[in-house]
C-alpha positions as CSV (number, residue, x, y, z in Angstrom):
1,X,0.0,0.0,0.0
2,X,1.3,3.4,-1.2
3,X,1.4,6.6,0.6
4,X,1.2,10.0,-0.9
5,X,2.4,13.3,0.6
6,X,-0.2,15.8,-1.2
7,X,1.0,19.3,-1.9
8,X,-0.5,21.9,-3.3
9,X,0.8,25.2,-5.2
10,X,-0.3,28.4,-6.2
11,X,0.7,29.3,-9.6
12,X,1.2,33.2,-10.4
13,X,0.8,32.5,-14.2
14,X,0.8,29.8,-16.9
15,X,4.2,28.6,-18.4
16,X,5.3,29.8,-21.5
17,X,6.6,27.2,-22.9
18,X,3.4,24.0,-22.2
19,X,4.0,20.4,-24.2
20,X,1.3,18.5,-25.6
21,X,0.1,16.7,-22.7
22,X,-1.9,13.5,-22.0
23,X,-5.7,13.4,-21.7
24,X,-6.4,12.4,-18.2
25,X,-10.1,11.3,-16.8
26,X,-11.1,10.9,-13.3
27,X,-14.3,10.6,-11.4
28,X,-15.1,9.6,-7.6
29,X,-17.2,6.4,-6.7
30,X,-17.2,7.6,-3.0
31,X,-15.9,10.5,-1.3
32,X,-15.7,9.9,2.3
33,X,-13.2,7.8,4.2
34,X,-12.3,5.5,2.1
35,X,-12.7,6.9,-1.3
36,X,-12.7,5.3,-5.0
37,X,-11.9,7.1,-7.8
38,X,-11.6,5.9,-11.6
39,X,-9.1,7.1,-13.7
40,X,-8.7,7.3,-17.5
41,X,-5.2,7.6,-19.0
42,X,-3.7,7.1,-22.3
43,X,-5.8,4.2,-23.0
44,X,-5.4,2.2,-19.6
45,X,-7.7,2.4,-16.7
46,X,-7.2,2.3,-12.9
47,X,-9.3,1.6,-9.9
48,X,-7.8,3.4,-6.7
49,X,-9.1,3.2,-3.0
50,X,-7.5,6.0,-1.0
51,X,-7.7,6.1,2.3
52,X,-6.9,8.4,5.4
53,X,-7.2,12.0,5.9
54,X,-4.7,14.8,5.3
55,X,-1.8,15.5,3.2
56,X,-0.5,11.3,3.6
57,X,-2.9,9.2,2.4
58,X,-2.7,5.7,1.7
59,X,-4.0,4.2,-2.0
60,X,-4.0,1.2,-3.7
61,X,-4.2,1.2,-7.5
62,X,-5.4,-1.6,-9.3
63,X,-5.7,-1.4,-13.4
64,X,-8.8,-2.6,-14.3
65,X,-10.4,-3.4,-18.1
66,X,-12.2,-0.5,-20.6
67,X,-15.5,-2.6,-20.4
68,X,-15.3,-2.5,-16.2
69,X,-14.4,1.0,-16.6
70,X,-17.0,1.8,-19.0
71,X,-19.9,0.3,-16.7
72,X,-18.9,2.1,-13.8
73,X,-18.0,5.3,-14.9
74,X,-21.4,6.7,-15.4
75,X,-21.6,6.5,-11.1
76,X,-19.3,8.7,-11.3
């Protein structure tokens, strides 16, 4: 089981010089303690249950298949 230390920053302006990026989905199952969110990304998606409260959280991450994905993302 991971943790994550969460930060957060306040930008004063976009940078000049932004790449193409990758398209990124997520919705939320739950919100509470724990919750599930579903996540989209460059083709593969992900179940992850995070736990805990704060800035360290713990998460597990499981890749799960478009078609589970596809059945549960509308709860989102």
């Amino acid at each position: 089981m991971k943790k994550r230390n969460k930060k957060k920053y306040l930008l004063v302006g976009l940078p000049t010089e932004l790449t193409e990026g990758t398209q990124i989905s997520h919705g939320y199952l739950s919100v509470g303690n724990p919750e599930v969110r579903l996540r989209s990304k460059a083709g593969r998606f992900y179940a992850t249950r995070k736990g805990g409260e704060g800035f360290v959280r713990t998460e597990e991450e499981v890749e799960i298949s478009k078609e589970v994905f596809d059945i549960l993302w509308p709860e989102t």
